[in-house]
KOLLOLO-20398 format. One record per residue (C-alpha): residue number from 1; residue in three letters; x, y, z; chain. Coordinates in Angstrom, 3 decimals, padded with zeros to 6 digits. Layout:
NUM ALA X Y Z A
...
# end
This chain:
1 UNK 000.000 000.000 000.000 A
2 UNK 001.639 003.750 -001.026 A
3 UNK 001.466 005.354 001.818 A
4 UNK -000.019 009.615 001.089 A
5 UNK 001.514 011.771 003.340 A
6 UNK -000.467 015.489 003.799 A
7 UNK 001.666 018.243 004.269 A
8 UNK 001.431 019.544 008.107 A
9 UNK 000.860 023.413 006.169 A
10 UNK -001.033 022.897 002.732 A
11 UNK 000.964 024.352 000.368 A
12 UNK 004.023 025.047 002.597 A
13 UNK 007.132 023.192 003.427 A
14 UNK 006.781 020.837 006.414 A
15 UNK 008.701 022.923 008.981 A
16 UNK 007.015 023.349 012.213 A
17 UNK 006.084 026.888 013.042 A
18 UNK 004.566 028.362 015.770 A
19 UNK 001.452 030.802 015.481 A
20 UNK 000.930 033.816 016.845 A
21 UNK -002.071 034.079 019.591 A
22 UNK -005.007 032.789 017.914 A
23 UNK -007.746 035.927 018.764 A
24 UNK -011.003 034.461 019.584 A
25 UNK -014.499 035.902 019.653 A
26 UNK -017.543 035.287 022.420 A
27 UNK -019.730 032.776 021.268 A
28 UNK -023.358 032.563 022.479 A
29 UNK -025.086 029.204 023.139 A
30 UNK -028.640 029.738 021.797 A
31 UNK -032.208 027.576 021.089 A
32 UNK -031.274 024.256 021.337 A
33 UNK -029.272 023.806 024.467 A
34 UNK -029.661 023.276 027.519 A
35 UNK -027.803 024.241 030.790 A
36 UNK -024.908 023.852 031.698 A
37 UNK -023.909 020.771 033.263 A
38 UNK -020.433 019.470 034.518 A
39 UNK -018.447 016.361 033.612 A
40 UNK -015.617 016.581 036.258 A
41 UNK -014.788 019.980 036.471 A
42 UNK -015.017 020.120 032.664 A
43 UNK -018.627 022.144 031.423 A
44 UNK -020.606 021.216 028.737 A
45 UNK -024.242 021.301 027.598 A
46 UNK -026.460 018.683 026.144 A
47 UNK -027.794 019.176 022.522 A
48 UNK -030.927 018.650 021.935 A
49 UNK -031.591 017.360 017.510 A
50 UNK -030.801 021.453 016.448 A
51 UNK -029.191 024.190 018.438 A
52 UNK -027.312 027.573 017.217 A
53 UNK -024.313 029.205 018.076 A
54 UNK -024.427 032.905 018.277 A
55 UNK -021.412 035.460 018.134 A
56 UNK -020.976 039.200 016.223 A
57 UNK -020.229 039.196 012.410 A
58 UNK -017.116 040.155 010.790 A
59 UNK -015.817 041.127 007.817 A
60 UNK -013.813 038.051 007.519 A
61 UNK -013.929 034.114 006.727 A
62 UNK -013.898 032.240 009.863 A
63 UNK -013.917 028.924 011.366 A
64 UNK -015.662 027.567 014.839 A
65 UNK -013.980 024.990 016.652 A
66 UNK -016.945 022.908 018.081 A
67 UNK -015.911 019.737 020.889 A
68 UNK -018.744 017.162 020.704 A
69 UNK -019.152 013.935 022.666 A
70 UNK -021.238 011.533 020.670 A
71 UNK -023.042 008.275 022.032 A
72 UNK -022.670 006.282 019.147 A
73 UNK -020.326 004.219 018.205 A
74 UNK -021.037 002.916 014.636 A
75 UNK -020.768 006.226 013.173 A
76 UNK -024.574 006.388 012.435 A
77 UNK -024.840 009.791 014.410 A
78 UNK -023.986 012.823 011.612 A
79 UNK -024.402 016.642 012.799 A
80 UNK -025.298 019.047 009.909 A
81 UNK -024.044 022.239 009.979 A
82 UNK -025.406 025.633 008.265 A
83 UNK -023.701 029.116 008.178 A
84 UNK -024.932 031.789 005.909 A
85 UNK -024.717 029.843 002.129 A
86 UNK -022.419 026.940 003.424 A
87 UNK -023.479 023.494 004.160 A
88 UNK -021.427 021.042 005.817 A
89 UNK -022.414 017.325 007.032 A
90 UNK -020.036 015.520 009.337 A
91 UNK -020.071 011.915 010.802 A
92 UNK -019.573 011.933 014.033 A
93 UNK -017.005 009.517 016.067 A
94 UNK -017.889 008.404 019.830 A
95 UNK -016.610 010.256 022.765 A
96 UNK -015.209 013.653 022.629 A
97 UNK -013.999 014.645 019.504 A
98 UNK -013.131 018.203 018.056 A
99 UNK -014.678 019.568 014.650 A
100 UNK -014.409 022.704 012.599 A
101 UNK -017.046 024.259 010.826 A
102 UNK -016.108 027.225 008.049 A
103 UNK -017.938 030.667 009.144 A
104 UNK -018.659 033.310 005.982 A
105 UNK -017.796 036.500 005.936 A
106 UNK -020.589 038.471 007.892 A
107 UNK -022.061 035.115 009.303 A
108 UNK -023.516 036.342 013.305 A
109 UNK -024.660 032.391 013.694 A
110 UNK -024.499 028.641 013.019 A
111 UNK -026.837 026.201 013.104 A
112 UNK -026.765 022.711 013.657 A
113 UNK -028.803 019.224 013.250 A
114 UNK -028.878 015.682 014.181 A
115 UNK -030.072 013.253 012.176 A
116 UNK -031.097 011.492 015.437 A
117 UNK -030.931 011.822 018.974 A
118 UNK -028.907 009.876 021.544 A
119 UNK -032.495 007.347 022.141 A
120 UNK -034.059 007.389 025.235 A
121 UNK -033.543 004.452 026.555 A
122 UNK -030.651 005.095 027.505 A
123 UNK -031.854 008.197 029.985 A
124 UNK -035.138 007.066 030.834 A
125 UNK -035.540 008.975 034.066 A
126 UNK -034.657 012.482 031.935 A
127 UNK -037.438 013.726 030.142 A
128 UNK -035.304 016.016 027.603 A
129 UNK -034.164 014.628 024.408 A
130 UNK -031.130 014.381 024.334 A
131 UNK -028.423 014.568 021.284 A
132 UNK -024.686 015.229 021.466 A
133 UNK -022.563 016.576 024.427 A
134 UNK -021.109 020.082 023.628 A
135 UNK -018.162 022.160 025.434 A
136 UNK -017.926 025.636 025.009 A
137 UNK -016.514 025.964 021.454 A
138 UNK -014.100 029.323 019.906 A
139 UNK -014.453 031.103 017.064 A
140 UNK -011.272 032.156 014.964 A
141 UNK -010.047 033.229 011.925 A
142 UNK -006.976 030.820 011.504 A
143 UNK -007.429 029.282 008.530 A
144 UNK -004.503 027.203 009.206 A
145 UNK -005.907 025.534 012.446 A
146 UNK -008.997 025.161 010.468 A
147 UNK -007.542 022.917 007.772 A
148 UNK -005.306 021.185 010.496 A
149 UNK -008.657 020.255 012.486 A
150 UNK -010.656 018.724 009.405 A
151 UNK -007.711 016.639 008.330 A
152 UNK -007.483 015.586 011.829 A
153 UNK -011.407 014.704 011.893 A
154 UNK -011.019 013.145 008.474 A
155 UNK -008.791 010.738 009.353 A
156 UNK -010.410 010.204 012.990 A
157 UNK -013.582 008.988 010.737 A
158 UNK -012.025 007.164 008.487 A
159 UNK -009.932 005.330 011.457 A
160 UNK -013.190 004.364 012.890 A
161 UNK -014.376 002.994 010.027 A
162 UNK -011.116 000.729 009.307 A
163 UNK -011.921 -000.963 013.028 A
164 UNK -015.857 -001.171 012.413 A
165 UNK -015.093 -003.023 009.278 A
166 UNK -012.237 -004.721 010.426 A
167 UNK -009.422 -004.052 008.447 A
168 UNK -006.353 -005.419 008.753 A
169 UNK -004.128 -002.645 006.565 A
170 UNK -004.884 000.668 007.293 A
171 UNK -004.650 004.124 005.383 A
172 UNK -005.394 006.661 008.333 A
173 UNK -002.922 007.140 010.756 A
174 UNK -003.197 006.840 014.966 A
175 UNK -005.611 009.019 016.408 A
176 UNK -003.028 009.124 019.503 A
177 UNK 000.277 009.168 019.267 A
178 UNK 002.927 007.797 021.812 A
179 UNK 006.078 009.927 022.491 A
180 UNK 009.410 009.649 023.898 A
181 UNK 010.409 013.078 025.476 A
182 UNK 013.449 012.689 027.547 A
183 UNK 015.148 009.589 028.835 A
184 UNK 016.954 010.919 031.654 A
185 UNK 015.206 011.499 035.263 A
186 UNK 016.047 013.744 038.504 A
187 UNK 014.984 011.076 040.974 A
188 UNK 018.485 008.633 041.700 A
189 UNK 018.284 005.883 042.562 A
190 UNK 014.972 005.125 040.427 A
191 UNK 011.421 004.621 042.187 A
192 UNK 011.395 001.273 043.724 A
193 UNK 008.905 000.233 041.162 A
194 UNK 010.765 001.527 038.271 A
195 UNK 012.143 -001.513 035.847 A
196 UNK 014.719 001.912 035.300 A
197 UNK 017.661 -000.772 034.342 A
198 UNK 015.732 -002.902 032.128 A
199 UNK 013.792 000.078 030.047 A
200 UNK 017.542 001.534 029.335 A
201 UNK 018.542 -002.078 028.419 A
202 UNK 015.943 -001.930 025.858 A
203 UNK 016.586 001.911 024.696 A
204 UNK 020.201 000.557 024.129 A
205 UNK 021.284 003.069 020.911 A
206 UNK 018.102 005.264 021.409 A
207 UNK 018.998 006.377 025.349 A
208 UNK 020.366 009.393 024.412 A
209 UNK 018.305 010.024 020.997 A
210 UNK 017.085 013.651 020.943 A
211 UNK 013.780 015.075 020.868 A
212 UNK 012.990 018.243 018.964 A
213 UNK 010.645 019.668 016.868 A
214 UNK 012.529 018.649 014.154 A
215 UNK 011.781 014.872 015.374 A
216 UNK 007.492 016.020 015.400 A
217 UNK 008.485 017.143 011.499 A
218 UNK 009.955 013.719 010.604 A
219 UNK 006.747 011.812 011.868 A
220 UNK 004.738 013.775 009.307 A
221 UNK 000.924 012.958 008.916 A
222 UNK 001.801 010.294 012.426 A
223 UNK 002.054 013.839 014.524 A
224 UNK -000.075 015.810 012.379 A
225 UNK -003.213 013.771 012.077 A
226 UNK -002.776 013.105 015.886 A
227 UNK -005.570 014.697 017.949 A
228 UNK -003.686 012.953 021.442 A
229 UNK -000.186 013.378 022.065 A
230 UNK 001.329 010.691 024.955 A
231 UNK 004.469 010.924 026.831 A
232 UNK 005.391 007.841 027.438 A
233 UNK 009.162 008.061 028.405 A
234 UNK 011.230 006.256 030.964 A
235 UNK 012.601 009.711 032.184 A
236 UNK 011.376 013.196 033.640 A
237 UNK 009.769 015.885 031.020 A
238 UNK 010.882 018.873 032.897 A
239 UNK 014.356 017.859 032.748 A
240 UNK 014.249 019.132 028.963 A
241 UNK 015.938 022.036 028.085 A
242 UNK 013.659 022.414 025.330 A
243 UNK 010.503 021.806 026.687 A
244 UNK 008.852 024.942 025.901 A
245 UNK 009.495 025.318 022.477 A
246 UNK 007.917 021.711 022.077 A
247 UNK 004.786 022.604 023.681 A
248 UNK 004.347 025.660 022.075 A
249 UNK 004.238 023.408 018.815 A
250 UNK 001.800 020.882 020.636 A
251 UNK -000.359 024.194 021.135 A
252 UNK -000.025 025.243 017.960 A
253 UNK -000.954 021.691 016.414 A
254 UNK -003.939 021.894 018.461 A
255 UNK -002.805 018.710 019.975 A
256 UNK -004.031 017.210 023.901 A
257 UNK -001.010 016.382 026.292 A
258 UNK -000.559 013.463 027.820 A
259 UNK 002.688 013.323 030.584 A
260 UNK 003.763 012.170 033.588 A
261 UNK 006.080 014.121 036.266 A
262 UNK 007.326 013.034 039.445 A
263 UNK 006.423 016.455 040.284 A
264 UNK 009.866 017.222 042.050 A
265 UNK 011.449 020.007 039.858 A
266 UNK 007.268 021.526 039.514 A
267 UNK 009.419 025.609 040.051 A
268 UNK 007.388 028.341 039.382 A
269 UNK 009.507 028.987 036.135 A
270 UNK 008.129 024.900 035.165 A
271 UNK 004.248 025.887 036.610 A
272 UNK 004.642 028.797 034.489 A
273 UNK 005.661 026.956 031.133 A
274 UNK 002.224 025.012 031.719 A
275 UNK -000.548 027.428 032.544 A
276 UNK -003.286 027.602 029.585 A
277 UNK -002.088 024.882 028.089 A
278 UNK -004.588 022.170 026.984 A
279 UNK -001.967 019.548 028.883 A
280 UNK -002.866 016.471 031.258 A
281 UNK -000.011 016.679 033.678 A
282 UNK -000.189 013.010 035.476 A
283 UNK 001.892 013.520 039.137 A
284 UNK 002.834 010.095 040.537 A
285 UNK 002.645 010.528 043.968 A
286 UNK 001.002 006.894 045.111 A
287 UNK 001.123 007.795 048.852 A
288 UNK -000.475 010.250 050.926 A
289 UNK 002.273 010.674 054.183 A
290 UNK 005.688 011.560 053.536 A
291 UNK 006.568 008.083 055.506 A
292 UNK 005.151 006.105 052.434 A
293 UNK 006.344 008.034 050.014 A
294 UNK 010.131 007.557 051.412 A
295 UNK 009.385 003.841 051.058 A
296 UNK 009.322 004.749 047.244 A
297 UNK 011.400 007.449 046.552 A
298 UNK 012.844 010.339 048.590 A
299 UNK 012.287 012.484 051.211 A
300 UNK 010.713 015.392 048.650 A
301 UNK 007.047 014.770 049.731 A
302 UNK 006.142 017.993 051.350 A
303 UNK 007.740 019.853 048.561 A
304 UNK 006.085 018.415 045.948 A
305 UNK 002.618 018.998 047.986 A
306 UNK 004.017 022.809 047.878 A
307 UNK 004.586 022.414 044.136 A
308 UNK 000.940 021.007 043.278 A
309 UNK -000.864 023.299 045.642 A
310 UNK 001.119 026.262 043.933 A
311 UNK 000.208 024.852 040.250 A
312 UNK -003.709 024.837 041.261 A
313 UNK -003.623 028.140 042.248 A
314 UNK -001.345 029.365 039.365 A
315 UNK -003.803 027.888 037.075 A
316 UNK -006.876 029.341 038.334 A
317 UNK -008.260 026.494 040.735 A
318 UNK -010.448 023.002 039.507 A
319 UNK -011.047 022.803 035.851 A
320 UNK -008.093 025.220 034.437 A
321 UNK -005.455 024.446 032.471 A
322 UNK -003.647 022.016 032.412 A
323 UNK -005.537 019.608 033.974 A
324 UNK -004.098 018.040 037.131 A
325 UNK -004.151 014.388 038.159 A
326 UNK -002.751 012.516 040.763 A
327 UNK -001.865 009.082 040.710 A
328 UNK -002.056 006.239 043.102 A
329 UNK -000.957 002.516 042.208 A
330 UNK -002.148 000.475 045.130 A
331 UNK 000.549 -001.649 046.408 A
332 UNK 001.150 -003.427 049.297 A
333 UNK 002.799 -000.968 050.583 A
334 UNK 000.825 002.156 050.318 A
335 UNK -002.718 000.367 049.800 A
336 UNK -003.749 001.301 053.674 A
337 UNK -003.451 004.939 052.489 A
338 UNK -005.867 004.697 049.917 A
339 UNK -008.574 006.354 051.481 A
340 UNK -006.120 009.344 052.695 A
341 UNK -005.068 009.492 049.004 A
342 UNK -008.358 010.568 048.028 A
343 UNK -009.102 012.718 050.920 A
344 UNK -005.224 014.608 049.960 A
345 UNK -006.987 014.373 046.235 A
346 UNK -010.404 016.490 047.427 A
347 UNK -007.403 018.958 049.884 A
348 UNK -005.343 019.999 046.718 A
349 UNK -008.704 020.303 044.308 A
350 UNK -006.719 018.922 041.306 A
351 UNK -008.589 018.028 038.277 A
352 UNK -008.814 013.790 038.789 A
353 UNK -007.530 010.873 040.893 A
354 UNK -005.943 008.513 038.770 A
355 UNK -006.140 004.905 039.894 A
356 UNK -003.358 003.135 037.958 A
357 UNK -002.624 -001.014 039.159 A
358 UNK 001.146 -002.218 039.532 A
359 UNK 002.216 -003.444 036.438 A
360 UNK 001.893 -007.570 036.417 A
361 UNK 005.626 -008.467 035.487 A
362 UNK 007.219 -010.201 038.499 A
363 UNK 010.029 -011.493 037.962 A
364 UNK 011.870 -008.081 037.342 A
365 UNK 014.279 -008.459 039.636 A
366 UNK 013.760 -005.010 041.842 A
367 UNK 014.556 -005.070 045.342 A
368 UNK 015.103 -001.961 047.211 A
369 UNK 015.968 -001.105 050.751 A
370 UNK 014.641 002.683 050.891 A
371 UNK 012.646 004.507 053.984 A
372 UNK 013.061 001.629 056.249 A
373 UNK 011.148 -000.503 053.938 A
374 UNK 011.836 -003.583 052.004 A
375 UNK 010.100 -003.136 048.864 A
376 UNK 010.216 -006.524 046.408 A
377 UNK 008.672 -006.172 043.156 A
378 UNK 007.098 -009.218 043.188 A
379 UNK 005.361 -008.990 046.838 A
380 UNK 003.865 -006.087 046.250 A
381 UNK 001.709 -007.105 043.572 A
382 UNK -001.885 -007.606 044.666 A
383 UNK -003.658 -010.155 044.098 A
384 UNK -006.934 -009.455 041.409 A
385 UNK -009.779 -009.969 044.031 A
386 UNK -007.727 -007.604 045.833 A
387 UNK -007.436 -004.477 043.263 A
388 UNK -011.746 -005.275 042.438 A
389 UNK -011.890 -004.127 046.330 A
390 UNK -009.621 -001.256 046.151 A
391 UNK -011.104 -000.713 043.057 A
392 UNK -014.772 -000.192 044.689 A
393 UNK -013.317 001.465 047.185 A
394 UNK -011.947 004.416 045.863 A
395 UNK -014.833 004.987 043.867 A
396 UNK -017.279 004.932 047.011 A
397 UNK -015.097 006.941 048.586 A
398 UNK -014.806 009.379 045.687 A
399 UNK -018.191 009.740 045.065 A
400 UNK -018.440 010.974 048.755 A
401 UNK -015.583 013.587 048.666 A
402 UNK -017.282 014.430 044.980 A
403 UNK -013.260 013.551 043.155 A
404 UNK -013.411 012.676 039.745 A
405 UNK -011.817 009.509 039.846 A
406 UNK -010.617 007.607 036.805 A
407 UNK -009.747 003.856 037.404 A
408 UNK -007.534 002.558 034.490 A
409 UNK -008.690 -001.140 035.393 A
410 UNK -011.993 000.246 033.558 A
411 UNK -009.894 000.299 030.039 A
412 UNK -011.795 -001.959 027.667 A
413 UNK -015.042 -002.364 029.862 A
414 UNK -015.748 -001.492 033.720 A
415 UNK -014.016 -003.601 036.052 A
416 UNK -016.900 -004.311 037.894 A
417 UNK -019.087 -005.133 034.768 A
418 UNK -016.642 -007.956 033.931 A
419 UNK -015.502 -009.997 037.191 A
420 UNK -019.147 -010.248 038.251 A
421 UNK -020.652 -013.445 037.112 A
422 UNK -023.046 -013.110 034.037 A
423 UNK -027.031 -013.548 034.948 A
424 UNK -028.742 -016.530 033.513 A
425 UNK -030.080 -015.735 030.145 A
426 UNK -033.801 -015.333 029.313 A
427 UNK -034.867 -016.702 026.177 A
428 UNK -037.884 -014.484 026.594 A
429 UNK -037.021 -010.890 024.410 A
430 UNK -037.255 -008.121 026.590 A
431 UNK -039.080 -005.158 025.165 A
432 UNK -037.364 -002.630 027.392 A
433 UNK -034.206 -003.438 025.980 A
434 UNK -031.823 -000.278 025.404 A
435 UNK -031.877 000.279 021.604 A
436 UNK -028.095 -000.334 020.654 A
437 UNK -025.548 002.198 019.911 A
438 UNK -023.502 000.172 018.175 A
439 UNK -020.593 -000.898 020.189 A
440 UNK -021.097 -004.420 019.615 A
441 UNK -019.018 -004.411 016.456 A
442 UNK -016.039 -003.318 017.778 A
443 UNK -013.038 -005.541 017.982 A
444 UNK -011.983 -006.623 021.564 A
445 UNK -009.539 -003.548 021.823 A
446 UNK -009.374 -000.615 019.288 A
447 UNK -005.996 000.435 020.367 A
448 UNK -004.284 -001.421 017.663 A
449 UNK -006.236 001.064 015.061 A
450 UNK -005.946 004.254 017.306 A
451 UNK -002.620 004.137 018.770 A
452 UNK 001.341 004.079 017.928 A
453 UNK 003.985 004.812 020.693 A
454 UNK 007.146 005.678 018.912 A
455 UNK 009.281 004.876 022.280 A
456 UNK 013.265 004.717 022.683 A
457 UNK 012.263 001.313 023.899 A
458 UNK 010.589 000.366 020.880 A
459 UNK 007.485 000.636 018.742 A
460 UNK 004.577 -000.451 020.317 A
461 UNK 000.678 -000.719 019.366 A
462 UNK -000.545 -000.104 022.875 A
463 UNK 000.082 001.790 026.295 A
464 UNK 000.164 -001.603 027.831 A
465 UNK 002.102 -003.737 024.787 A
466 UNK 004.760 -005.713 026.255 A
467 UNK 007.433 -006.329 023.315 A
468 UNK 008.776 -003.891 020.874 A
469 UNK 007.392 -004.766 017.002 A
470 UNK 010.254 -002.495 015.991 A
471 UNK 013.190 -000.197 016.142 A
472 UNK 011.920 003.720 016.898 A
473 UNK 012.983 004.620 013.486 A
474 UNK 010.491 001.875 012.187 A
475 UNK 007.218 003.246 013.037 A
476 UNK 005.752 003.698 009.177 A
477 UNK 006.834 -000.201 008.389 A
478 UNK 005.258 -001.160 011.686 A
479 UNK 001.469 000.441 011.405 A
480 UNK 001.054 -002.165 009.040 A
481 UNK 003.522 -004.464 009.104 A
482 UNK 002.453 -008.435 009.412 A
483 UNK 002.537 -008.630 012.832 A
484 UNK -000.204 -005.759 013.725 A
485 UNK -002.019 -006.886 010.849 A
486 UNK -002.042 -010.491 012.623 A
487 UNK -003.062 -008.398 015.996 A
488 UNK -005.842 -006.618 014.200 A
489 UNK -006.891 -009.671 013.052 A
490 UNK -007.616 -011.570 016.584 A
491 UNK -008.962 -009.023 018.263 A
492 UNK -011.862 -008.265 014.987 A
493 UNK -012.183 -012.095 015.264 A
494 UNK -012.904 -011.920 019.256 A
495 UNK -010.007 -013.168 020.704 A
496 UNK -006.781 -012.114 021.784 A
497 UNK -002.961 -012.690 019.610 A
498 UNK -000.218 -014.221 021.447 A
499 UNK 001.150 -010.447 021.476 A
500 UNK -001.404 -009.310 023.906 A
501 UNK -001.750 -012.713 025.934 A
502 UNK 002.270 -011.981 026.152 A
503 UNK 001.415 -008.476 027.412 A
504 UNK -000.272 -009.597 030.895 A
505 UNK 000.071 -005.425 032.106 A
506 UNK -003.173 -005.261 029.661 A
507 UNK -006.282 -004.593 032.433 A
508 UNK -008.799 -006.301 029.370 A
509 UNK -006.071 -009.603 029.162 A
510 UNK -006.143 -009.756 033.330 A
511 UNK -009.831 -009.030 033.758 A
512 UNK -010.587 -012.282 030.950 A
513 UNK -007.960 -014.806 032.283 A
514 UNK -009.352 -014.129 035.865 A
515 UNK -013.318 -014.685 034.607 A
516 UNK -011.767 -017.965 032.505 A
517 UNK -011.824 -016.435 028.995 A
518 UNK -008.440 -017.052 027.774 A
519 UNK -008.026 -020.005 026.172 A
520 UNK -006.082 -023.503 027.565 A
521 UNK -003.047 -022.995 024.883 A
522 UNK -003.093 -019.115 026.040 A
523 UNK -003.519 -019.964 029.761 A
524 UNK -000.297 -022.349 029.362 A
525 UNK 001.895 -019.339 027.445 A
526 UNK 001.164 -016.943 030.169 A
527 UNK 001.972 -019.108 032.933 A
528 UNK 005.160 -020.315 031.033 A
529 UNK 005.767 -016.724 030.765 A
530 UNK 005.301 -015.930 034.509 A
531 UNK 007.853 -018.982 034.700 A
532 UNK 010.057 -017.126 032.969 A
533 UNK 009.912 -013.996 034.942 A
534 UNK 010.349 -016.206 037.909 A
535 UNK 013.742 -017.056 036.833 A
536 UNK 014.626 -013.539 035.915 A
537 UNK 013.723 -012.448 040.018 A
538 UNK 015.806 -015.551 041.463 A
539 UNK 019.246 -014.876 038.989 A
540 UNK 018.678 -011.190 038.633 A
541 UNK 017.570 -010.487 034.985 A
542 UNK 020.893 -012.567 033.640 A
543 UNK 018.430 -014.300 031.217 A
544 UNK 016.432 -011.398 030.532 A
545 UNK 019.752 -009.104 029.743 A
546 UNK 021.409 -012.311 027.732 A
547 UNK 018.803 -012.403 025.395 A
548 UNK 018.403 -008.088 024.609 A
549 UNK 022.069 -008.488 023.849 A
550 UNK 021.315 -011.452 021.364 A
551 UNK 018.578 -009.575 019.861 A
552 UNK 020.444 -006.203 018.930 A
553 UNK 023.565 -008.620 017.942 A
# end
């Protein structure tokens, strides 16, 4: 397949630039919608089948940048949209997606329609009819951004409707994109938890690679068609020397964030490098007294408390930018705190608690004396029945202390949803049955379609893949090559490849091995694998490093 690649500026070399303040005028939510409701700290208002957008004319073409959260996910769901002489239909993908609609000179509205509403069913204790979720959108005249955010949409669409129909080659590129910012970190020795050895094994030639904005250029139509940007590094962002130059790209690009800190180096010359930006800064923290945080890293816990307190308030309090979240992976260790962790959550009014389980890879070989603990890898991992409780009781808690908790044992289907046993089955059709939305015809995990992490580590087609499929120069042979074609397959087909059984990190390949969905030959490769680790803990990763040095020989 001959891969197209779209210019990041039509008609302009591929250099990165950065734009000058986009002006924006007031826009006016008007017939149609309803009030305003909150989704976190996020606002947004409900559509109902038509609403208009309201907002002084001006001499100039002009484009309105419109985030919508559709229901569906089939793409059955299309929003027209009217402005003076122009007409403009658009399919709409589920969840939150962005889309730009062209404004005529001397335009003061747009209107738009549904083709159908969100059905009923599915709120039946709301009498409103409901549509499409809306935040509050911007009007500009950047005809640049404007082009930027339809090829972005067009290729968001047309990834959706690769993975609906199953295809194993694709032509769009990821929706989200997985980065590799820095590869060096403040915090020595490493987190206790940190596989910090093995990762730079694995980064071998690529430790020291650069990242610039000439690297975003190189990736073409992979950064540019990007609507998510994730830092996924084995190092600390704010370490860069560069940093800001690189997000004022990302801002420019009209590209989401994604990055973790260890929050130690958050100065107010850092805090300031972040405010307005659309940025999810993850802080792992995972313990709420500076005893337990010790036991993981240093001594820094009160000063990193400073730090986050002194971001919130930079940034204008809950629901600014960037977005805030704190993250807790309950161990055995810090899993007593857990209910002080969201309390310290609700204190510091950040944006989210993020509840993020221990990586399953015993066998790693980390043992640590630190803080008068003795942390081993391998004994810290709880057991699944175990993180289900934790897992409810966050959220109960949560709900109390009203944080916006987000538990990443929900990716690919709530946990709860999936460990409790399945009620008999009626034979008898229920006529109250929720109309569907069409979710049933997606493949067990999308992220094979949507995702790419370009990593110093390796290429890999998920957040939670386990091997690399490639060198990090390789990332246009490996969106298609045979092996993710092979992946895509499997998952289409219902089940999982031996690449994601082999990636036991993956919440949706530990949620069906513990309700007995993995099948015997699968059940027998992950325990072999486990095996395997095993061996790695009790000789120290010789096996582990032997073979990394046989593969780049």
């Amino acid at each position: 397949m001959a891969e197209t690649f779209l210019p990041i500026f039509p008609g302009q070399s591929t250099n990165l630039r950065v734009a000058p303040p986009m002006a924006t005028v007031p826009v006016e939510f008007g017939d149609g919608f309803f009030e305003e409701e909150y989704e976190g700290a996020t606002p947004f208002r409900w559509m109902s089948l038509r609403g208009r957008f309201s907002f002084a004319p001006q001499p100039v073409t002009r484009a309105l940048e419109i985030e919508v959260c559709c229901e569906f996910g089939d793409l059955s769901q299309r929003l027209k949209a009217s402005s003076g002489e122009l007409r403009e239909g658009l399919s709409l993908i589920d969840g939150w997606s962005t889309l730009s609609v062209p404004v005529p000179a001397g335009a003061d509205h747009v209107d738009l329609e549904l083709n159908k509403p969100y059905p009923r069913e599915h709120y039946p204790a709301d009498e409103r009819t409901l549509g499409i979720r809306v935040r509050t959108p911007i009007l500009h005249a950047d005809q640049r951004r404007h082009e930027l955010r339809k090829r972005q949409g067009s290729n968001a669409v047309l990834n959706t409707r690769e993975m609906l129909e199953g295809k194993t080659v694709v032509e769009s590129t990821p929706t989200s994109l997985g980065i590799d910012l820095h590869g060096a970190c403040n915090v020595k020795p490493p987190c206790v938890y940190c596989e910090w050895d093995a990762a730079k094994d694995e980064e071998a030639d690529y430790v020291n690679a650069p990242f610039t904005v000439q690297t975003l250029e190189e990736y073409g139509p992979f950064f540019d068609q990007a609507t998510d940007v994730v830092n996924c590094s084995i190092g600390e962002p704010f370490m860069m020397k560069n940093l800001d130059e690189l997000f004022d790209v990302f801002g420019a690009q009209g590209k989401i964030l994604e990055m973790t800190t260890n929050g130690q180096i958050l100065t107010d010359r850092n805090i300031e490098k972040l405010l307005g930006r659309d940025i999810r800064l993850y802080i792992s923290l995972d313990a709420a007294t500076p005893k337990t945080y010790a036991q993981f890293r240093n001594d820094t816990f009160g000063k990193i408390l400073d730090n986050i307190r002194r971001l919130v308030e930079a940034k204008g309090g809950k629901g600014s930018l960037p977005k805030v979240f704190l993250v807790f992976m309950p161990m055995r260790a810090n899993v007593h705190e857990l209910d002080a962790f969201v309390e310290l959550c609700a204190e510091l009014g950040v944006d989210q608690m993020i509840l993020r389980p221990l990586n399953d890879t015993p066998g790693n070989g980390l043992d640590w004396e630190r803080g008068g603990y003795h942390f081993q890898y391998e004994n810290e991992l709880l057991p699944f029945e175990e993180l289900v409780r934790v897992s409810g009781c966050a959220a109960e808690r949560a709900r109390e202390l009203d944080v916006d908790l987000h538990d990443q044992m929900d990716f690919g289907g709530p946990l709860k949803a999936m460990v409790e046993e399945s009620p008999p089955q009626d034979p008898t059709p229920n006529p109250a049955a929720k109309p569907s939305l069409g979710f049933e015809n997606h493949p067990v995990c999308a992220e094979p379609w949507k995702d790419l992490y370009i990593l110093r580590r390796g290429i890999r087609p998920c957040c939670y893949g386990g091997a690399s499929i490639g060198d990090m120069d390789d990332y246009r042979t490996a969106w298609n090559s045979p092996l993710l074609q092979a992946i895509r397959a499997k998952l289409t087909a219902g089940s999982f490849h031996e690449y994601c059984v082999m990636s036991p990190a993956c919440p949706i390949v530990r949620k069906a091995e513990h309700v007995n969905e993995l099948p015997a030959a699968q059940k027998t490769r992950l325990t072999v694998w486990r095996l395997w680790q095993r061996l790695n803990d009790l000789t120290a990763g010789v096996p582990r490093r032997a073979v990394n040095l046989i593969r780049r020989k």
